[in-house]
N, C-alpha and C positions, 0 to 999 in steps of 0.2 A: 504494500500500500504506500501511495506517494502522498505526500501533502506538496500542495503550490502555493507558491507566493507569487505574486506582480507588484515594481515596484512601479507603481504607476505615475511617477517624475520621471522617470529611464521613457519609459512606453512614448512613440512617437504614432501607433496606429496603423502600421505597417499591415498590421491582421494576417502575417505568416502562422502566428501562434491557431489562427479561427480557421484556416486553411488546413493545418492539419490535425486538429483535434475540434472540430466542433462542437462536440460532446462534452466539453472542459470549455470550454473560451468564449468569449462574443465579446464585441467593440459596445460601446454605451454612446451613448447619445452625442455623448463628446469625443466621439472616436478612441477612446483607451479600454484596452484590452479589460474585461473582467473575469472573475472565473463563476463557471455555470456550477461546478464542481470541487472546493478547496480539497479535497481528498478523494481519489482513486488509485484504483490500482492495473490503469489504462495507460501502457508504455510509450502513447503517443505525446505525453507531458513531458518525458525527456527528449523527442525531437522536438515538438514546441521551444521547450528550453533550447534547445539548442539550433533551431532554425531562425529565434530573435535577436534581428539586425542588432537592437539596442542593449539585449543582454539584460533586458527587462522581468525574466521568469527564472525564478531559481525553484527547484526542486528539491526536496528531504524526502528519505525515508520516515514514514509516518510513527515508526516504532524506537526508532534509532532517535530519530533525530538529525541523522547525518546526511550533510548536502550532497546530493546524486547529482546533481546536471543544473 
């Protein structure tokens, strides 16, 4: 299980994050990423993470604690 963060000052609305996990992510009104889902355990959160231009989405293990992506 993952827990996400968005650090939504980073976030420019690029919506790579909404692109590939739609399930987890939408833009808000103001165009910055939200989360649909703070915790899953849908492996598409670490390409998320890792497909954002701004490095806006960090990732933990929900259990750990520990930063994954």
């Amino acid at each position: 299980m993952f827990r996400v963060d968005i650090d939504s000052d980073l976030c420019s609305g690029f919506a790579a994050c909404v692109e590939v996990a739609p399930e987890i992510f939408k833009l808000d009104d103001s165009g910055t990423a939200t989360l649909l889902l703070p915790e899953t355990d849908d492996k598409r959160a670490l390409q998320a993470a890792a497909d954002c231009p701004m490095a806006a989405i960090t990732v933990f293990d929900a259990e750990s604690g520990e930063r994954v992506a």
